[in-house]
N, C-alpha and C positions, 0 to 999 in steps of 0.2 A: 852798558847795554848798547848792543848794536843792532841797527834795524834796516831791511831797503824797503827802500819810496820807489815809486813813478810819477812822474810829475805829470799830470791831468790837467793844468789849468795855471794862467799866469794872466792874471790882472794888474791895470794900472791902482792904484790906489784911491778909492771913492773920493776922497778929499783934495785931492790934486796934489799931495805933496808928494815931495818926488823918492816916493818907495813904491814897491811891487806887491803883491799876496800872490805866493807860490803856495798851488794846492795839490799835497799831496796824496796818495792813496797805495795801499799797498800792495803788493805783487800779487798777491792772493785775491783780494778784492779786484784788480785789475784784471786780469784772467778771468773772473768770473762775470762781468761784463759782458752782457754781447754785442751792444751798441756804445761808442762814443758817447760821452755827457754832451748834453745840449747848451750851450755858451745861455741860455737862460731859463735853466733849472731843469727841464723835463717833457716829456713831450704830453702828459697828461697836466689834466687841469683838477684841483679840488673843489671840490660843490660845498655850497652852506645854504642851510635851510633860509637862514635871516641873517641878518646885519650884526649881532652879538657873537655867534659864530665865528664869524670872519676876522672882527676886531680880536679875539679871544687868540685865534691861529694864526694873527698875523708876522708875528715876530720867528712863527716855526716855517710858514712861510719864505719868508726873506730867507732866510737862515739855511734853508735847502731840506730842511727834514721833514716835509711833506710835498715838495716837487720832484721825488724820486731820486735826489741827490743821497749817497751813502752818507749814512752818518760817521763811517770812517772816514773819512777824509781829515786831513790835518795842514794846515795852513797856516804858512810861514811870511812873517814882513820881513824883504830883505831890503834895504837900499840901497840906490841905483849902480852906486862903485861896488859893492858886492854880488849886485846882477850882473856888470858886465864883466865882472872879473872872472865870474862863475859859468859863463857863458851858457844859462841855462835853456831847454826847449821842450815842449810838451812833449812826454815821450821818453823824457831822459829817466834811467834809472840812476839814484842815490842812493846814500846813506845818511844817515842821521846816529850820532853817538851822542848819550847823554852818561855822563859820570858826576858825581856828588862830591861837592867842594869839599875838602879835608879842612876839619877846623881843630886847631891844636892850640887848646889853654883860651882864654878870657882875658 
């Protein structure tokens, strides 16, 4: 199976080690877009009645699937010698190929 990406977004890595999170999304969803993602999450804010709410939604939150981030998106850790090999840029179109390891006998 063969699919194209757009790459919408390239982060360092939360932890400091030295890999990237390439986020992709796909032509279709990209297109459908009418504004740029906002480098932190959305330009709307979620309301909570009380403090249970919020602990309750917080991890969808983080996560982007209530600050208007597509839930299509798919995100990729590459590290750093297959960043700069890849010479990847927001913007770029890819592909992605996934095929199923052939297993023959036990």
């Amino acid at each position: 199976m063969k699919k194209e990406y757009i790459i919408v977004r390239i982060d360092a890595s939360p932890d400091g080690s030295p890999y990237v999170i390439v986020s992709l999304s796909t032509s279709k969803d990209f297109r459908e877009q009418s504004t740029p993602p906002s480098p932190f999450g959305a330009g709307g804010v979620m309301g909570f009645t009380n403090m249970d709410d919020m602990v309750k939604n917080l991890n969808k939150m983080l996560s982007g699937g209530g600050m208007g981030q597509s839930s299509s998106t798919t995100s990729i850790k590459l590290d750093m010698h297959e960043y700069k090999e890849l010479n990847l840029a927001v913007g770029d179109k890819v592909y992605l190929e996934m095929t199923r390891a052939e297993t023959t006998g036990i």
